[in-house]
C-alpha angles and dihedrals in degrees: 000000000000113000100246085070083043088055090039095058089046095050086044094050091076091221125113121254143152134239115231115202127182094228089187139357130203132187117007104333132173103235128024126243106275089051115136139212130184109199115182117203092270099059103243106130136217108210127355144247092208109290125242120103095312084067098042093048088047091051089057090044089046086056094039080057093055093052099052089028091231135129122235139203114203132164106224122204123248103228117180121205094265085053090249105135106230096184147308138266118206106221129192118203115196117182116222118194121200105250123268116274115222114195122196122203105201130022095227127136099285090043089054098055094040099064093071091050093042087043085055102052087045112264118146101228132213131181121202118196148173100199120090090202125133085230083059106047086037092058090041091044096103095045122098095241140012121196123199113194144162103236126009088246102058084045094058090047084068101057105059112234118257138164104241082066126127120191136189133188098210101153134143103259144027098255096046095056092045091057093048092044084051089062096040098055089064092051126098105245148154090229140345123210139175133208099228148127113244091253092059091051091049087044096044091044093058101051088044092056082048093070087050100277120162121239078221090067096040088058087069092065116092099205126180098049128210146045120286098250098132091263109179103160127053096253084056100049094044089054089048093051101041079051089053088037083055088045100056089047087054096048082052093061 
């Protein structure tokens, strides 16, 4: 298989891995420079450099990149099975992450005009809705995936649940978000927010507390979202919250 539909699937998958290159090569090695090998934080490969203990000392490195997020560039030693080194290949190992997933509960005003911003910095973005209304699909129209759904539970269920995921409980009414944020704080996620005055959080939390919801859990919640620049429109508030949602990509690094 050539490598693009190699990198496709790994970019598809939805996992984080790292691309491993020989970048030179001196002396008799396996493999020549331009060879290209895809190593996801498992270990498992797609494609090969030749085998052998160069290959099993870059897939450590691969998966060391991962964890500090960083690339490397590292000279192997050709060893041949007698143990005579025979010569070297230079390898770069770059990581790659699957991009963030924001995941908007709700398709109101400020969720309509945060999907371009958070677009723009990255995020994947998805808008899950329950009502069937042109406003509703229109405003969700430039993210990657609407879901329409009967009830927000059934509508989570349908986005597995990862940890690069950012979600946000931005409905049109209090009960509505509660019942949202209810679902959220069970998921696995990178962050949960809520757009929300600080009466409605204090409101929603009680009643959450009320059906037997930590305050442990609660303490996950960022509500309210955004940063404090004075946003009044939604223009404005969206802007505020995709600049907190950058920040706290940035803190995880």
């Amino acid at each position: 298989m050539l490598f693009i539909n190699l990198l496709n699937d790994a970019h598809n998958s939805g996992k984080a891995f790292a691309v491993a290159v020989i970048t030179a090569a001196e002396g008799t090695t396996p493999r020549h420079p331009g060879t290209k090998m895809i190593v996801y934080e498992d270990g498992t490969l797609a494609g090969t450099i030749g085998g052998g203990e160069i290959e099993l000392d870059v897939i450590r490195d691969a998966q060391g990149c991962l964890l500090s997020r960083a690339p490397l560039l590292k000279t192997y030693p050709v060893i041949q099975s007698d143990g005579v080194r025979s010569g070297s290949e230079t390898i770069y190992i770059e990581p790659s992450f699957p991009p963030a997933h924001l995941i908007l509960c709700g398709a109101g005003h400020v969720a309509g005009k945060l999907i371009a911003p958070a677009k723009s910095v990255g995020f994947r973005v998805t808008v899950i809705d329950i009502r069937d209304e042109a406003i509703i699909r229109e405003r969700a129209a430039a993210a990657d995936e609407f879901i329409l759904t009967s009830c927000w539970a059934e509508g989570l269920a349908r986005i597995p649940e990862k940890e690069n995921q950012y979600l946000i409980a931005c409905a049109f009414n209090f009960e509505q978000d509660e019942e949202i944020l209810f679902h959220l704080i069970r998921r696995k996620s990178a962050y949960i927010g809520m757009l929300a005055s600080r009466y409605k959080r204090e409101t929603i939390y009680n009643h959450l507390q009320e059906r037997g919801v930590t305050a442990e859990q609660l303490n996950r919640v960022h509500a309210p979202i955004g940063l404090p620049i004075g946003a009044e429109t939604p223009e404005e508030i969206a802007l505020s919250i995709a600049a907190e949602l950058v920040r706290e990509i940035r803190n995880k690094k």
